[in-house]
Structures are given as C-alpha cells and as structure tokens.
mmCIF file as gemmi writes it, N, C-alpha and C atoms, coordinates in Angstrom:
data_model
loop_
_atom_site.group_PDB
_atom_site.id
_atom_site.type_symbol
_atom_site.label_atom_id
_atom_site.label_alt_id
_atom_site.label_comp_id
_atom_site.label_asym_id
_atom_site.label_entity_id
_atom_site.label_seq_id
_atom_site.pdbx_PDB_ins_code
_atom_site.Cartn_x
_atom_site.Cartn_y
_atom_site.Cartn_z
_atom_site.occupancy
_atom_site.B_iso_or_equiv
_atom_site.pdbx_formal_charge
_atom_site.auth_seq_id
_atom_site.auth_asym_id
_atom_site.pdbx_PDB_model_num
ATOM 1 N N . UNK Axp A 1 ? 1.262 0.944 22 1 0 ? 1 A 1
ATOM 2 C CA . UNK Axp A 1 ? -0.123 0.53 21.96 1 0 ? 1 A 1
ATOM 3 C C . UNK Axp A 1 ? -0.585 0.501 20.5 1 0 ? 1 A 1
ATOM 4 N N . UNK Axp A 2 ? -0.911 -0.42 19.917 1 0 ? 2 A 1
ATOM 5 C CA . UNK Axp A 2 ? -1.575 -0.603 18.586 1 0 ? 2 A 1
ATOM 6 C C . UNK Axp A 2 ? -2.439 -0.252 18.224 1 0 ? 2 A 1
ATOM 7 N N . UNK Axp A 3 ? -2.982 0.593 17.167 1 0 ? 3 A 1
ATOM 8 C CA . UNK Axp A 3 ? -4.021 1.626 16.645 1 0 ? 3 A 1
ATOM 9 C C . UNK Axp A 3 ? -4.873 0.876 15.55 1 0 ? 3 A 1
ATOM 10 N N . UNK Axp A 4 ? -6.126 0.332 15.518 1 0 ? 4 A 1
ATOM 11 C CA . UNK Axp A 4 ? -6.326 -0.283 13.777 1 0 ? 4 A 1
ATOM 12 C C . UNK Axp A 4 ? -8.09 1.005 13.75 1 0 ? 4 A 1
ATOM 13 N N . UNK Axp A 5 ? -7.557 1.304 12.593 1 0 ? 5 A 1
ATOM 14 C CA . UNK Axp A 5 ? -8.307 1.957 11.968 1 0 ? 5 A 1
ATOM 15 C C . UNK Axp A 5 ? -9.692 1.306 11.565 1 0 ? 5 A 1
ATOM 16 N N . UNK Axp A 6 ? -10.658 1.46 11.903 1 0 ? 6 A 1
ATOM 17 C CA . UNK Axp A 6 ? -12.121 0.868 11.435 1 0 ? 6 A 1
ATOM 18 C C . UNK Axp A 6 ? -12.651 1.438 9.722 1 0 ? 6 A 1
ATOM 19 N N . UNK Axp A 7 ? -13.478 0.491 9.731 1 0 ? 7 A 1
ATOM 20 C CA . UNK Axp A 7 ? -14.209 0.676 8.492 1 0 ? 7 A 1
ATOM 21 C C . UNK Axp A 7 ? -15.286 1.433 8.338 1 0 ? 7 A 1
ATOM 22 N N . UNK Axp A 8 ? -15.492 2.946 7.834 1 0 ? 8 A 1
ATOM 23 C CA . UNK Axp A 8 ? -16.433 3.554 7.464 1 0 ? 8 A 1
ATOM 24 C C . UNK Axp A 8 ? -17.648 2.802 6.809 1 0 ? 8 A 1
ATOM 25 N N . UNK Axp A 9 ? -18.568 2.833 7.015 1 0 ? 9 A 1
ATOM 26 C CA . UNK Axp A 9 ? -19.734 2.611 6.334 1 0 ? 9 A 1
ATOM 27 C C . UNK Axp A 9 ? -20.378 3.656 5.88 1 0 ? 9 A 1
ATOM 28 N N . UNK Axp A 10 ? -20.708 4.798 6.79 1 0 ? 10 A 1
ATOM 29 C CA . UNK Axp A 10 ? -21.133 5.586 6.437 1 0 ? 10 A 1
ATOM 30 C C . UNK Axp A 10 ? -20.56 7.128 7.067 1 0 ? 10 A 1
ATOM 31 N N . UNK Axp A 11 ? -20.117 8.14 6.399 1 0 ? 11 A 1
ATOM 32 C CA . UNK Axp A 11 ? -19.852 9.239 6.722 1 0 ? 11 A 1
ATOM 33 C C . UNK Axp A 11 ? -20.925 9.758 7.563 1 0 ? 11 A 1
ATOM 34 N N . UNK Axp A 12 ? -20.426 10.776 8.708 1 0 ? 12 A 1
ATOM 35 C CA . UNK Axp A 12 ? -21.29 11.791 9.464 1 0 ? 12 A 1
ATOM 36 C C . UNK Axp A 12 ? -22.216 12.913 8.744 1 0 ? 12 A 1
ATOM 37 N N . UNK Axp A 13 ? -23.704 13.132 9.121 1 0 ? 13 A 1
ATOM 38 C CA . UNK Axp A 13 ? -23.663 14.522 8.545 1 0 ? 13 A 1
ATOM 39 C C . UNK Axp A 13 ? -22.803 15.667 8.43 1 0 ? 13 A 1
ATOM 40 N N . UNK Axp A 14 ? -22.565 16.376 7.857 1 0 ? 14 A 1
ATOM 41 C CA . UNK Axp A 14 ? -21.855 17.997 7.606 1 0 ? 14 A 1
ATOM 42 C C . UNK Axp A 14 ? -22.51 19.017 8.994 1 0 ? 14 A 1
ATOM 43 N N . UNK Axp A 15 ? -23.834 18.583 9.826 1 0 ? 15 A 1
ATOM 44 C CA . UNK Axp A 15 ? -24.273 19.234 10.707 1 0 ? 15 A 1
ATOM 45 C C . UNK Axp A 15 ? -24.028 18.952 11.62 1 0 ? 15 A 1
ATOM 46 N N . UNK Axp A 16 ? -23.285 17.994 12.1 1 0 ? 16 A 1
ATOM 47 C CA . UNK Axp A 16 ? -23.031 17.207 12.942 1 0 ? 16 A 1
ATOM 48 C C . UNK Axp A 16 ? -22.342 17.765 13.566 1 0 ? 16 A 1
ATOM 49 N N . UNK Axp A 17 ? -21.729 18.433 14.497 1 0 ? 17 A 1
ATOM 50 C CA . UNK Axp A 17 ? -21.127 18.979 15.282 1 0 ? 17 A 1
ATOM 51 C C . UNK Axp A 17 ? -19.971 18.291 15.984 1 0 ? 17 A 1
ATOM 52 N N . UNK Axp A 18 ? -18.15 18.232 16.058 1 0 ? 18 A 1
ATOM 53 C CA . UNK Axp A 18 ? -17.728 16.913 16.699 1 0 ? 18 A 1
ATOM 54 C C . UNK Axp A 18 ? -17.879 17.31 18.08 1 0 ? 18 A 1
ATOM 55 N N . UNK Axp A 19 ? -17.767 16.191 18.992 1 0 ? 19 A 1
ATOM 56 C CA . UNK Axp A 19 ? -17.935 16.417 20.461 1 0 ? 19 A 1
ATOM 57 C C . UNK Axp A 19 ? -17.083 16.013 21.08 1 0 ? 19 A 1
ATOM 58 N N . UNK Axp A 20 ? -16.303 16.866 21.526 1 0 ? 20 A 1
ATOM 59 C CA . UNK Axp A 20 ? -14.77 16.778 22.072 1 0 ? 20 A 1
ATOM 60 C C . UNK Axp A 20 ? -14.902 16.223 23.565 1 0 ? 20 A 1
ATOM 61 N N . UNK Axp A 21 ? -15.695 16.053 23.952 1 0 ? 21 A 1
ATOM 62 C CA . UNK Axp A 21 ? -16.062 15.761 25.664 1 0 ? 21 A 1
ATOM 63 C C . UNK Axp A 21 ? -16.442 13.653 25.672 1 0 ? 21 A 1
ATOM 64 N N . UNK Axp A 22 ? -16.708 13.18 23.879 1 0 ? 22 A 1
ATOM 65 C CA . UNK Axp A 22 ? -16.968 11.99 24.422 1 0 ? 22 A 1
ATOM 66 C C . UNK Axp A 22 ? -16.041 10.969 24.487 1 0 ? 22 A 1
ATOM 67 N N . UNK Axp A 23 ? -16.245 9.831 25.109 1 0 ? 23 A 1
ATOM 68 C CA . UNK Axp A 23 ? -15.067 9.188 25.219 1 0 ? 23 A 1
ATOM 69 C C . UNK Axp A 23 ? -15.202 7.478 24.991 1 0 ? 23 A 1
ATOM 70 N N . UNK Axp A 24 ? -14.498 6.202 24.818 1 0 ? 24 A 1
ATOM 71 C CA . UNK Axp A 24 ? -14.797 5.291 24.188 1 0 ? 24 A 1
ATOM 72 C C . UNK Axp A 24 ? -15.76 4.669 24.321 1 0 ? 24 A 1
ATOM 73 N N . UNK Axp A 25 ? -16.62 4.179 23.216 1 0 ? 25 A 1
ATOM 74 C CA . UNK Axp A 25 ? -17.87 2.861 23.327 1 0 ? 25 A 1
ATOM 75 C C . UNK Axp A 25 ? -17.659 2.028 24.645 1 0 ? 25 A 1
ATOM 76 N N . UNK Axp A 26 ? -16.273 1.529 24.097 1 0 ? 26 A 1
ATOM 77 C CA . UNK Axp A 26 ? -16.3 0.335 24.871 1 0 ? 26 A 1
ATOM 78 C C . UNK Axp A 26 ? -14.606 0.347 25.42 1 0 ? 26 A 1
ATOM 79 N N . UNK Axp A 27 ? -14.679 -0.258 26.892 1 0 ? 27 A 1
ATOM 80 C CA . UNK Axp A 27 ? -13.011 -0.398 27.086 1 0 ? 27 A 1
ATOM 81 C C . UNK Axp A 27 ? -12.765 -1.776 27.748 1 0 ? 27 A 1
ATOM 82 N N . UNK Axp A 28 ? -11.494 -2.132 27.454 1 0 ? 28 A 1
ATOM 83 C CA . UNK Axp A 28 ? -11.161 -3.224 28.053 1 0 ? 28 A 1
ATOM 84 C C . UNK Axp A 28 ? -9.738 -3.229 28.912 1 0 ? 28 A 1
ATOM 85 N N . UNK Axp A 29 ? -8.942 -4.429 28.756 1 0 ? 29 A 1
ATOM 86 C CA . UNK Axp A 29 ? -7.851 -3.966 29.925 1 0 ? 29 A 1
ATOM 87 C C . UNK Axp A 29 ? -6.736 -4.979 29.031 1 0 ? 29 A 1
ATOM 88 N N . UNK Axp A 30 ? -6.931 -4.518 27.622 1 0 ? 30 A 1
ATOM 89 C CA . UNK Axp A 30 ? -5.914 -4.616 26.628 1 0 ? 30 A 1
ATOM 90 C C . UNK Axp A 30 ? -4.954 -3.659 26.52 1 0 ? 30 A 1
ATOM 91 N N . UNK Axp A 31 ? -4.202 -3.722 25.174 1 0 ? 31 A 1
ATOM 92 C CA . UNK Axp A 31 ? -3.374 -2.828 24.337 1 0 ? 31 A 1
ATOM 93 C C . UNK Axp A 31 ? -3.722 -2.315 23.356 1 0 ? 31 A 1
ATOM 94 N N . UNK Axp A 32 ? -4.866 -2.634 22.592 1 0 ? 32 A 1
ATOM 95 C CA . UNK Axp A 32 ? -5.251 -2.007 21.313 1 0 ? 32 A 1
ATOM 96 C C . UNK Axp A 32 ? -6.714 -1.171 21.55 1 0 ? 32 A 1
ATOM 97 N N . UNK Axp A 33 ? -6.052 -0.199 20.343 1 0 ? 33 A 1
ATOM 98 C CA . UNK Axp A 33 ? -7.72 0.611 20.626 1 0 ? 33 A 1
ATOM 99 C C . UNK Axp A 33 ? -7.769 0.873 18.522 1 0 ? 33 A 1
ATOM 100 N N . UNK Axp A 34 ? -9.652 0.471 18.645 1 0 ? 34 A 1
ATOM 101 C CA . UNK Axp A 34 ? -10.074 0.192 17.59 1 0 ? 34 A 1
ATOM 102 C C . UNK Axp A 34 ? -10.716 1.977 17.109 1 0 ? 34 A 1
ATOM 103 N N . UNK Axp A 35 ? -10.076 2.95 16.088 1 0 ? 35 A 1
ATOM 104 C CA . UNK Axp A 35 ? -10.102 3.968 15.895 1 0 ? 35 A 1
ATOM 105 C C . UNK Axp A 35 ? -11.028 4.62 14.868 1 0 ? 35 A 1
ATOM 106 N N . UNK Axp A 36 ? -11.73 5.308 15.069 1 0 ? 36 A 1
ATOM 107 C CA . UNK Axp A 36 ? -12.965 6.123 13.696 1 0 ? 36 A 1
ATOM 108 C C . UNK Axp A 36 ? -12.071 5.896 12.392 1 0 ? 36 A 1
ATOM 109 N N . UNK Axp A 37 ? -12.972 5.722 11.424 1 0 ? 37 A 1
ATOM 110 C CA . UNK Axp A 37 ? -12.158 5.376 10.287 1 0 ? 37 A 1
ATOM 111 C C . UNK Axp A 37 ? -12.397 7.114 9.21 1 0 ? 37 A 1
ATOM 112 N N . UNK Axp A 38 ? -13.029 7.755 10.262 1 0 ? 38 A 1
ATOM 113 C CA . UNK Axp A 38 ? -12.872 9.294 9.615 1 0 ? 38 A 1
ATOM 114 C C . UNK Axp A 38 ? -12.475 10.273 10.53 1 0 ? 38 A 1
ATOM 115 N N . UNK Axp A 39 ? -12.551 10.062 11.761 1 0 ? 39 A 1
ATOM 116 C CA . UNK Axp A 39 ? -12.27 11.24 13.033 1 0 ? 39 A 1
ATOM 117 C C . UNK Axp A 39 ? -10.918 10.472 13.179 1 0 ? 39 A 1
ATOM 118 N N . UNK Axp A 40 ? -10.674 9.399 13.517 1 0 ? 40 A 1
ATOM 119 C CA . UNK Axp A 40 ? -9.36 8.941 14.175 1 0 ? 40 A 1
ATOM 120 C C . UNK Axp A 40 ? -10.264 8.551 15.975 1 0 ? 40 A 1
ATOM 121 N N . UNK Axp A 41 ? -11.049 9.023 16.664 1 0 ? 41 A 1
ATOM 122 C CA . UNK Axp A 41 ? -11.677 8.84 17.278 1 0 ? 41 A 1
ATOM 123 C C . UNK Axp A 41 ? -11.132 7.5 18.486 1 0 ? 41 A 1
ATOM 124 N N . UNK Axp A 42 ? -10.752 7.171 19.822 1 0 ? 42 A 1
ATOM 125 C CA . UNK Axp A 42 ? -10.62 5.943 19.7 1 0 ? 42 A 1
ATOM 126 C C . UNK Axp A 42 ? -12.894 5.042 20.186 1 0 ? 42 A 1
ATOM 127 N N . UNK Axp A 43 ? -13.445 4.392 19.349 1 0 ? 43 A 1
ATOM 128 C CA . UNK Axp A 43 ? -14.493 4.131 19.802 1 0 ? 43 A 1
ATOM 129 C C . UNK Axp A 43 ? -13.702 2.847 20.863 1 0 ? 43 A 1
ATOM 130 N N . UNK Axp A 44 ? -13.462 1.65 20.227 1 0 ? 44 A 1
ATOM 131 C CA . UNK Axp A 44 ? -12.986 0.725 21.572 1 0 ? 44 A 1
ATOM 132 C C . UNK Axp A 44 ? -11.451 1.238 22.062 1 0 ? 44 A 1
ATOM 133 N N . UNK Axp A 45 ? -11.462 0.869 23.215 1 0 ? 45 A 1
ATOM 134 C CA . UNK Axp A 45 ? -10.021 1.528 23.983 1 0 ? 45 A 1
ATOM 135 C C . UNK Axp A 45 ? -9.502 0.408 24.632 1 0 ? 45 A 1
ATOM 136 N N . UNK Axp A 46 ? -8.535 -0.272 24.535 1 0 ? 46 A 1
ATOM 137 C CA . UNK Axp A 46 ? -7.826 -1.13 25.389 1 0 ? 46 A 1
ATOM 138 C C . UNK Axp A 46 ? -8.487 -2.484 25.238 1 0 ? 46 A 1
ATOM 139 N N . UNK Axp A 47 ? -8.399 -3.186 24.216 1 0 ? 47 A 1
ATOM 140 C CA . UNK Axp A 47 ? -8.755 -4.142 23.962 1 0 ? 47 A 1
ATOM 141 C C . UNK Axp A 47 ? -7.9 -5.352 24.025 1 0 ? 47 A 1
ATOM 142 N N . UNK Axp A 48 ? -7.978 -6.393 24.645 1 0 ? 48 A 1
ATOM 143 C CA . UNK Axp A 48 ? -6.941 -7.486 24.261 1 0 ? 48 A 1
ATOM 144 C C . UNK Axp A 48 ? -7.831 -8.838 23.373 1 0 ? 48 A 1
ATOM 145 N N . UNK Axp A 49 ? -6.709 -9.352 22.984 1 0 ? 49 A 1
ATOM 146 C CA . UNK Axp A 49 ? -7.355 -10.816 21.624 1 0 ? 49 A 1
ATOM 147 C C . UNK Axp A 49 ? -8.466 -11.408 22.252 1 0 ? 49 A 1
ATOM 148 N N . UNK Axp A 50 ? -8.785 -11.031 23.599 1 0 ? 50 A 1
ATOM 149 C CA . UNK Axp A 50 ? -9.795 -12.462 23.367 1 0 ? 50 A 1
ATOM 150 C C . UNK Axp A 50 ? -11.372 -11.545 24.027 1 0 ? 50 A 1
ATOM 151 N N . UNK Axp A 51 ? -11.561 -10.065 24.079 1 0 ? 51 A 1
ATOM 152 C CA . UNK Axp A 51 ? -11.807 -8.941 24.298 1 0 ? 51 A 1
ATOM 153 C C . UNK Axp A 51 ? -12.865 -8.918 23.114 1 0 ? 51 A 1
ATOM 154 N N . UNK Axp A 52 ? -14.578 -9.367 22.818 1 0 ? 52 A 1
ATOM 155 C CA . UNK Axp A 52 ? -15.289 -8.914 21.187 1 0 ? 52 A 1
ATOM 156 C C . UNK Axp A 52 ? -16.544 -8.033 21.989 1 0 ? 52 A 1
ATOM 157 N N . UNK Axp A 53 ? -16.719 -7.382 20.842 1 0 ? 53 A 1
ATOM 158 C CA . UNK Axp A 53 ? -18.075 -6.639 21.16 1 0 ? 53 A 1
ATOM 159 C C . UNK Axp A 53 ? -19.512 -7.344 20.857 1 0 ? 53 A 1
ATOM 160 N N . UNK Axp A 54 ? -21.066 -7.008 20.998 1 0 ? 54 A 1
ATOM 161 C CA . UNK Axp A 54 ? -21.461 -8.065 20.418 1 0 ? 54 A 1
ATOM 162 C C . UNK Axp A 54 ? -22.255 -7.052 19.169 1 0 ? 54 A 1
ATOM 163 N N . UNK Axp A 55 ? -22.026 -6.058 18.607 1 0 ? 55 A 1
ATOM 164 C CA . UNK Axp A 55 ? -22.735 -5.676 17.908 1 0 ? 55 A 1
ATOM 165 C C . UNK Axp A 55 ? -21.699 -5.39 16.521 1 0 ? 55 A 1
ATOM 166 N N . UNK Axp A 56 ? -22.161 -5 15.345 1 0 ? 56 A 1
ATOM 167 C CA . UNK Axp A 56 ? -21.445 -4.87 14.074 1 0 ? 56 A 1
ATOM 168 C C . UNK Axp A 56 ? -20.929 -4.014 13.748 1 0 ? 56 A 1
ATOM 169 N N . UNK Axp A 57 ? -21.668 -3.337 14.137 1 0 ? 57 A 1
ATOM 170 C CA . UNK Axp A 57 ? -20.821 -1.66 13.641 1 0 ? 57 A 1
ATOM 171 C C . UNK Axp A 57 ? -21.644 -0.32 14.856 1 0 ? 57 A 1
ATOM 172 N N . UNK Axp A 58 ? -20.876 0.961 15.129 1 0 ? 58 A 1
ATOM 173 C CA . UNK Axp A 58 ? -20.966 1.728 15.796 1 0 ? 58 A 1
ATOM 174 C C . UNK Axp A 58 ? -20.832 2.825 15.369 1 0 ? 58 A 1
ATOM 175 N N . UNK Axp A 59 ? -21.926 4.142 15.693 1 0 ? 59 A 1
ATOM 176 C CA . UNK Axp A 59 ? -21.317 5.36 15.393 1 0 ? 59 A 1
ATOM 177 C C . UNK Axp A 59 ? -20.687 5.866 16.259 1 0 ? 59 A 1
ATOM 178 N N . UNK Axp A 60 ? -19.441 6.821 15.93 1 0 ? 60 A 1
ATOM 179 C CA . UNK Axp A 60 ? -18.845 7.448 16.312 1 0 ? 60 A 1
ATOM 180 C C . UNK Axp A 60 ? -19.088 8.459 17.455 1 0 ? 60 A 1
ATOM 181 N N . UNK Axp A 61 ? -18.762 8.361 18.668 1 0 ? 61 A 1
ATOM 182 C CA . UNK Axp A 61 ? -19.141 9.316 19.529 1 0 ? 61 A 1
ATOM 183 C C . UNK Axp A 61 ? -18.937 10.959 19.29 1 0 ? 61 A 1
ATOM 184 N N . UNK Axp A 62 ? -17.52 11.007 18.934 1 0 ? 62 A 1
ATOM 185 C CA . UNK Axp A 62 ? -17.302 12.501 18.285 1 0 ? 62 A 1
ATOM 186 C C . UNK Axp A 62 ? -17.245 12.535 16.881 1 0 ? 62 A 1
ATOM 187 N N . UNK Axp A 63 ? -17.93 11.791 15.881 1 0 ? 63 A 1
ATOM 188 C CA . UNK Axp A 63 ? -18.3 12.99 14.733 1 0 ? 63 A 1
ATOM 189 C C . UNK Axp A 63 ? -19.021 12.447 13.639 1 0 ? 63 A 1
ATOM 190 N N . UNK Axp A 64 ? -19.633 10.971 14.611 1 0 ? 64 A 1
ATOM 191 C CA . UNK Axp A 64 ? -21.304 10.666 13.978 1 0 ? 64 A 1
ATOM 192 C C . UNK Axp A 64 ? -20.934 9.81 12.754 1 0 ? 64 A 1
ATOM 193 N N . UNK Axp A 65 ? -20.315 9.069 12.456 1 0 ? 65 A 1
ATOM 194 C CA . UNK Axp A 65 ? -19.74 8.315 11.074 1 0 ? 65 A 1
ATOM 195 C C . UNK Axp A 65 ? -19.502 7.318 11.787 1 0 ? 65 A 1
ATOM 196 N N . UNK Axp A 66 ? -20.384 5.939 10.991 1 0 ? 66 A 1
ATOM 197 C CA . UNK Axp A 66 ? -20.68 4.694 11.526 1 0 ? 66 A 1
ATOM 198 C C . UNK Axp A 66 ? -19.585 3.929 10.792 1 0 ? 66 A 1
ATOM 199 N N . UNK Axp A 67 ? -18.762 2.76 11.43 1 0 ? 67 A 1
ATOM 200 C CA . UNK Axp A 67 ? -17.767 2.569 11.691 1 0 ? 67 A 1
ATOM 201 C C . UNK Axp A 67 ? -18.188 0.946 11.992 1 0 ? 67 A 1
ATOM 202 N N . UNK Axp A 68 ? -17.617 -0.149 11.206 1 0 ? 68 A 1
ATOM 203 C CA . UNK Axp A 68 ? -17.737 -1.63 11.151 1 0 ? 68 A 1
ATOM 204 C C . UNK Axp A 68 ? -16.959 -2.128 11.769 1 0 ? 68 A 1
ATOM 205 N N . UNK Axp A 69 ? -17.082 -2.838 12.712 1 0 ? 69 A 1
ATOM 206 C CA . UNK Axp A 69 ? -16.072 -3.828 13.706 1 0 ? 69 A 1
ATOM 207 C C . UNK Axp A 69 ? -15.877 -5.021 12.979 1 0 ? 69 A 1
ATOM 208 N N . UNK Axp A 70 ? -13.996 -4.873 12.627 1 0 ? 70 A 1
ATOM 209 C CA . UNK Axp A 70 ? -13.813 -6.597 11.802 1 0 ? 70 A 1
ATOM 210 C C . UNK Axp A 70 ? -15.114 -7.767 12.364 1 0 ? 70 A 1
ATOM 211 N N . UNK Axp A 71 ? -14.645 -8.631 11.651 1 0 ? 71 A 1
ATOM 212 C CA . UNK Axp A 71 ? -15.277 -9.636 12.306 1 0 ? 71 A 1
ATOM 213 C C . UNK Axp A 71 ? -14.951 -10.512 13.301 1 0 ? 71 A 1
ATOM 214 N N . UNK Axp A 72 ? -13.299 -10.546 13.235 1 0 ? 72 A 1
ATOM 215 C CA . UNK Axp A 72 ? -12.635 -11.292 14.703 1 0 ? 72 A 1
ATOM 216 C C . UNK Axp A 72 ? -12.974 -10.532 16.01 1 0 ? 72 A 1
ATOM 217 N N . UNK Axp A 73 ? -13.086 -9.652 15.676 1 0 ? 73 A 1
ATOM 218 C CA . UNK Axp A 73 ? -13.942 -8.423 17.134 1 0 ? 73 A 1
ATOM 219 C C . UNK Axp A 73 ? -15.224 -8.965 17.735 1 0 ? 73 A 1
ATOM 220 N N . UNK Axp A 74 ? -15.83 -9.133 16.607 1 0 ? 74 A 1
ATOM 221 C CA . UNK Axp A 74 ? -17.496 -9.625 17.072 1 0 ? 74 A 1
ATOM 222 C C . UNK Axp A 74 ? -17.719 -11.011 17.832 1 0 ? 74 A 1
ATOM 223 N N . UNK Axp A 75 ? -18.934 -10.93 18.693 1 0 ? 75 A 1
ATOM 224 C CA . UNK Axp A 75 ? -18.203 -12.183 19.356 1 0 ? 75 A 1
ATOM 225 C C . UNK Axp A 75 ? -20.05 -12.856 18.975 1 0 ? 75 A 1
C-alpha cells in the first residue's frame, strides 16, 4: 500500500495533546493513504487515482498540524 507524505503548513501547538483514538478524514476504496507530514498520521486512507477531496488542506486529527493536499488530490 503506498504512503505519500503531506505538506506541513503549519505545525501543531506544543499543547496540543496527540489523540490516539482518531481515525482518517477521509476514506476511500483505494491503495494509498495520504499521511501527516509531522505525526505520520494516516488523514486520507485508501484512496484510488480518480478518488479527490474538495478542500486544500486539513488538520491533523491526532496532533493538530495542518497538512496541504497536492493538487492532483483536489477535485
């Protein structure tokens, strides 16, 4: 299964607490999952090529660090 690392925009607070209980933004009924570009995190899970989100970027469910979806993602 193919892993691509996302683009930080912005780091989490230091208060931020991670939250081990959350689980992906978004899933699909692919092979790739689109990963925190500071937790490792997966935010999208199972994505296939023709699979976009419609927004730009996302924070991180477990550890709050907002995270840019390429642009072939975006639909």
């Amino acid at each position: 299964m193919p892993s691509i690392a996302l683009k930080v925009t912005r780091i989490a607070s230091e208060n931020v607490p991670p939250n081990e209980e959350a689980g992906p933004l978004f899933r699909g009924n692919g092979d790739t999952d689109y990963l925190c570009g500071n937790c490792g995190f997966a935010i999208v899970a199972g994505f296939r090529p023709a699979q976009h989100v419609s927004v730009e970027s996302a924070v991180c469910s477990a550890c709050g660090a907002t995270n840019e979806f390429p642009t072939e993602l975006r639909s």
